[in-house]
C-alpha positions as CSV (number, residue, x, y, z in Angstrom):
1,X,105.4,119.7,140.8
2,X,103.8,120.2,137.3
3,X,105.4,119.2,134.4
4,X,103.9,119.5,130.7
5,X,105.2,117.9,127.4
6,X,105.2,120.9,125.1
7,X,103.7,118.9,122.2
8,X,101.4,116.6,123.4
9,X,100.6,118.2,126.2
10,X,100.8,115.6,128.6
11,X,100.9,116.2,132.1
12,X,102.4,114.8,134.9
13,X,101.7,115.5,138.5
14,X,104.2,114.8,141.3
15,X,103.7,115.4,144.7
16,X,107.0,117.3,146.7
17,X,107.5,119.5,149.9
18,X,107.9,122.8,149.7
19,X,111.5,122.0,151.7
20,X,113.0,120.5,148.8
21,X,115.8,121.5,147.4
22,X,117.1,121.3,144.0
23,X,118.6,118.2,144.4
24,X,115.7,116.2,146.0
25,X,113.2,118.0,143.0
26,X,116.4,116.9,140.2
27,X,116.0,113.1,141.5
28,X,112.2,113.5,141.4
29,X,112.2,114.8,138.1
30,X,114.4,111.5,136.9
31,X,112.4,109.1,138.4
32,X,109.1,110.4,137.5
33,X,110.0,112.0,134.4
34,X,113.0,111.0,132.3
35,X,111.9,107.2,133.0
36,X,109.3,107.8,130.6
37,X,109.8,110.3,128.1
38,X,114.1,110.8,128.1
39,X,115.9,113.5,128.5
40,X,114.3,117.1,127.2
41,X,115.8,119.2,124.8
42,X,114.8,122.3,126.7
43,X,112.9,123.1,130.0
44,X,110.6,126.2,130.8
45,X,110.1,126.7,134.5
46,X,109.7,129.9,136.4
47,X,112.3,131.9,138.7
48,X,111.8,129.7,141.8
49,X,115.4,129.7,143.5
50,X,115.7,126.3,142.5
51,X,115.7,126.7,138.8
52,X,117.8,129.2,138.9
53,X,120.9,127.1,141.2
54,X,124.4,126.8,140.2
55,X,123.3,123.2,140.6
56,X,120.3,122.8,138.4
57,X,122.1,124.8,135.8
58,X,125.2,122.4,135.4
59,X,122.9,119.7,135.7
60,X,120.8,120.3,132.7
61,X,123.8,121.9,130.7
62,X,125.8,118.9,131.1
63,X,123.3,117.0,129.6
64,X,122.9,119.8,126.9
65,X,119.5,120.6,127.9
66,X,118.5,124.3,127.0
67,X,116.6,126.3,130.2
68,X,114.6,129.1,129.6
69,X,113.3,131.0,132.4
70,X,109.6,132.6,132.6
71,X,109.6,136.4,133.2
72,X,110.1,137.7,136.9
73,X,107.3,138.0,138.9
74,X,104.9,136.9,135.8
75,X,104.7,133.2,135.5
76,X,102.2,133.5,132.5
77,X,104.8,133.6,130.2
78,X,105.0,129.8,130.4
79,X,101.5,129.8,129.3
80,X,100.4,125.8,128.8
81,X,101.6,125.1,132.4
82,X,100.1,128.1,134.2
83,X,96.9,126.8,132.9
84,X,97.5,123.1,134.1
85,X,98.6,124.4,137.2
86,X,94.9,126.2,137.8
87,X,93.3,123.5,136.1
88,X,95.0,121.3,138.7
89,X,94.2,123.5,141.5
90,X,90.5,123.4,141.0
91,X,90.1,119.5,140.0
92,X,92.1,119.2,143.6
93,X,89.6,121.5,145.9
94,X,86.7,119.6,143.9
95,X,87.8,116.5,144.6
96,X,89.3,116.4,148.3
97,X,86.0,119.4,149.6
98,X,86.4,118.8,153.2
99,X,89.8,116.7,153.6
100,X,92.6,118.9,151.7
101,X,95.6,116.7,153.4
102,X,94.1,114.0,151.6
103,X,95.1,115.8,148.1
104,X,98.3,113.5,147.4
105,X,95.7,110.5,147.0
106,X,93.9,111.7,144.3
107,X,96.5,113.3,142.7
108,X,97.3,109.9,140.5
109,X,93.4,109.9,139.7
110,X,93.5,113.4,138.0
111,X,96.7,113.1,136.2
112,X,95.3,110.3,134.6
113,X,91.3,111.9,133.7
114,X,93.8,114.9,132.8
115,X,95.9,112.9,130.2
116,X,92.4,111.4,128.9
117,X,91.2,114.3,128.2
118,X,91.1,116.1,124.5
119,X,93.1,119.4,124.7
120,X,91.7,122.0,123.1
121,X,95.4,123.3,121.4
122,X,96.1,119.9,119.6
123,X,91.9,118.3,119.3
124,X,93.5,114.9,120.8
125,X,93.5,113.8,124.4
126,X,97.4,113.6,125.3
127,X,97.8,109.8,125.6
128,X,96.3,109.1,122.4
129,X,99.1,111.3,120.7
130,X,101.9,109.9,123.2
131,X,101.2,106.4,122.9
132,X,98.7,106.4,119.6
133,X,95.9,105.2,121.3
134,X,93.3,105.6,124.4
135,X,94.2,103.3,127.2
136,X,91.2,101.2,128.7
137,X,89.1,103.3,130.8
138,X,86.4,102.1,133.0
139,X,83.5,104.8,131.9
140,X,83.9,103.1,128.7
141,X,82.8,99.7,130.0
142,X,79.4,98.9,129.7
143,X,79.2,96.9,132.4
144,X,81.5,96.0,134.7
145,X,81.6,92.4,136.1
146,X,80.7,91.6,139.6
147,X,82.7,90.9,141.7
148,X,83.3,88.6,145.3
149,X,84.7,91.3,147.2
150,X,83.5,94.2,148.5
151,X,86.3,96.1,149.5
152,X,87.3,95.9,145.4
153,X,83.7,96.7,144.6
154,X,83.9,99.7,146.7
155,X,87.3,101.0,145.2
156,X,85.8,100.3,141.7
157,X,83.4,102.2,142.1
158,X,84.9,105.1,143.7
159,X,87.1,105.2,141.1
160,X,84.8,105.3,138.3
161,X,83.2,108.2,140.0
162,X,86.4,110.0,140.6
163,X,87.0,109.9,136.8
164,X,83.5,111.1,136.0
165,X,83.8,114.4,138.6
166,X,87.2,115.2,137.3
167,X,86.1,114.8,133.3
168,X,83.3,117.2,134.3
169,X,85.8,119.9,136.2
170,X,87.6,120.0,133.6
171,X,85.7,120.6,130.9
172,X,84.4,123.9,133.3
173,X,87.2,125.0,134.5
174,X,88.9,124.8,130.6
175,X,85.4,126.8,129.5
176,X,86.1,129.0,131.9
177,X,90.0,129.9,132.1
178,X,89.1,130.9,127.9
179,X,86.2,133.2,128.7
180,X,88.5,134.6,131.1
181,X,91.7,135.4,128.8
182,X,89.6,135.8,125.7
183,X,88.2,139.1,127.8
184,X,91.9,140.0,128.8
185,X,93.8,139.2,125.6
186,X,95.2,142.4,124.0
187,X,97.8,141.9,121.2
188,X,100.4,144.5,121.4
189,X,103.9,144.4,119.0
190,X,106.8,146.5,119.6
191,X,109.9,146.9,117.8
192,X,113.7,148.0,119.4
193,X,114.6,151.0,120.1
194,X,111.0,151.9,121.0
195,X,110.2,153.7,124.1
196,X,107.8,152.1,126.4
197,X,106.7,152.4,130.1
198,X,107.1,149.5,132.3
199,X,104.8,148.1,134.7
200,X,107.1,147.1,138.3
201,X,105.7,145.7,140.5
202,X,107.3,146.3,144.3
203,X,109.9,143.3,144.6
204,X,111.5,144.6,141.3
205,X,111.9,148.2,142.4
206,X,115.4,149.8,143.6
207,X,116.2,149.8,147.4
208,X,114.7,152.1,149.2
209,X,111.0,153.1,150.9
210,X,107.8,152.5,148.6
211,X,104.5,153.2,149.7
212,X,101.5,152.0,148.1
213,X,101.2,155.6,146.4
214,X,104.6,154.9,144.6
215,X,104.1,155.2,140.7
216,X,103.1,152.2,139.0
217,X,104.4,153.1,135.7
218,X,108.3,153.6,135.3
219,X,110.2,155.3,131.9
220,X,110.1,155.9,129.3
221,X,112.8,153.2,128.8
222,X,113.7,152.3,125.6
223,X,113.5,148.6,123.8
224,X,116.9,146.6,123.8
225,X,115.9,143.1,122.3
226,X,112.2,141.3,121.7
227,X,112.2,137.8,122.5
228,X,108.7,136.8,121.6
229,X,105.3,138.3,120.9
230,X,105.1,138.4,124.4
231,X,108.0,139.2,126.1
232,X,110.9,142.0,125.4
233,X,114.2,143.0,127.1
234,X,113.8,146.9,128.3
235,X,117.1,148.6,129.1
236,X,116.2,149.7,132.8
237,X,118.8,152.1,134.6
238,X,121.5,151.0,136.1
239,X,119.5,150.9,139.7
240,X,117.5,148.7,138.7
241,X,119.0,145.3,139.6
242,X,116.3,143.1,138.6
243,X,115.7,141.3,135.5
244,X,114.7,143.0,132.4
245,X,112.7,140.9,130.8
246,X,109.2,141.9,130.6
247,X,106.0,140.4,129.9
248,X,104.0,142.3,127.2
249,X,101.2,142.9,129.9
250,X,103.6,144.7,131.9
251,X,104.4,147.4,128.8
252,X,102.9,149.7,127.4
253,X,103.6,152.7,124.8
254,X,105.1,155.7,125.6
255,X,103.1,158.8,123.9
256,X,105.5,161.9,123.7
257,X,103.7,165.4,125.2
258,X,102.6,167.7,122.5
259,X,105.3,170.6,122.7
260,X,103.0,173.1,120.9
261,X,102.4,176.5,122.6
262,X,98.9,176.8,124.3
263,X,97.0,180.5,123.4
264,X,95.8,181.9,126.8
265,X,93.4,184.8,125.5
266,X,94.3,188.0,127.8
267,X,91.4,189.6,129.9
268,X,90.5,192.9,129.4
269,X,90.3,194.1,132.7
270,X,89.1,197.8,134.5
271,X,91.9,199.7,135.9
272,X,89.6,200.7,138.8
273,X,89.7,197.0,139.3
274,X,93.4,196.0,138.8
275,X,95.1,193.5,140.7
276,X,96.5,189.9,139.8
277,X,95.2,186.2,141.0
């Protein structure tokens, strides 16, 4: 589980099953989380089926915490998160290669080179704007004293070298994840009332047989409500049972036809020769 402090983006990375259920990921989120920052005013997750429980909901509205929900089937919408969670991804395959079951060990390790590291949103590294300055990091020592025991030699070192991989991973994967959605970002504003096509994907089409020649594009629907620059409510038809909220990527402007008549020139043709294709 990935959670990320909307302001100073601080993250913290807690290791779960995929078997838990709201409950187990509620008393998770307590220990690890509300021990050390409080109770949030509001939470942005995506659709899984445990954010959107009868349980989670009374949970977090009894302790008048707002939760807003990412658009279906397009987790970008919580934007500082889906980028932790790749950045996470990559530091992990870099830094267990070979043993991936080992990936709960490290995971302290890159929270922490994480946290240390200046975000390029806010220009600071996240625990110098949580806790107002850098805590003592071993890269920073010049030299480190020696020491009688090997077995804390060797975790030392490994540690210091863990730090140094991870600093270096992420400063390429961060390089690269802003090429990437540089090249991609299109900035597109629309206004209700306006009729738009909708991208659907499968999952969030009516019942019924789709092949892979089914239509990408539905409408044109018209807009109901904008939320954000980048997402919108669409009034879909009444088939349509899934949620209407759309990312912007998934919309896109509807051009009317141009009604005006089309001149076919007539053909002059021999009466010896007549006939009709």
């Amino acid at each position: 589980m990935v959670v990320v402090d909307r302001f100073s983006k601080m993250a913290h990375f807690v290791a779960c099953k995929k078997t838990f259920d709201a409950l187990h990921i509620a008393k998770l989120f307590f220990k690890e989380i509300v021990r050390l920052h409080g109770i949030p005013r509001s939470l942005t997750s995506d659709r899984d089926v445990k954010f959107i429980s009868h349980f989670w909901r009374e949970l977090w509205k009894r302790l008048n915490t707002k939760i807003q929900l990412s658009s279906s089937y397009h987790p970008q919408t919580d934007g500082q998160t889906e980028v932790v969670n790749r950045t996470l991804g990559n530091l992990l395959r870099c830094l267990v290669q070979e043993h991936p079951k080992l990936w709960d060990e490290v995971l302290g390790h890159a929270e922490f080179a994480f946290n240390s590291m200046t975000n390029r949103s806010t220009g600071k590294c996240p625990f110098s704007i949580v806790y107002t300055k850098m805590p003592n990091i071993v890269l920073d020592i010049a030299a480190l004293p020696k020491s009688q025991s090997k077995a804390a030699s060797t975790l030392a070192d490994q540690f210091t070298s863990l730090l140094s991989d991870v600093r270096c991973k992420l400063e390429e994967s961060n390089m690269q994840y802003k090429l990437k959605a540089d090249a991609h970002r299109r900035e597109k504003i629309f206004h209700p009332g306006e009729l738009v096509y909708v991208r659907l994907r499968r999952e969030r089409l009516p019942p019924g047989n789709h092949s892979k020649l089914t239509k990408k594009k539905w409408g044109p629907y018209p807009i109901s409500k904008r939320i954000n620059n980048n997402a919108y409510v669409v009034d879909l038809p009444a088939e349509f049972t899934t949620s209407h909220t759309f990312n912007v990527a998934d919309i896109y402007s509807y051009v009317p036809p141009d009604d005006s008549s089309i001149n076919i020139e007539s053909v002059d043709t021999d009466s010896s020769q007549g006939g009709s294709v």
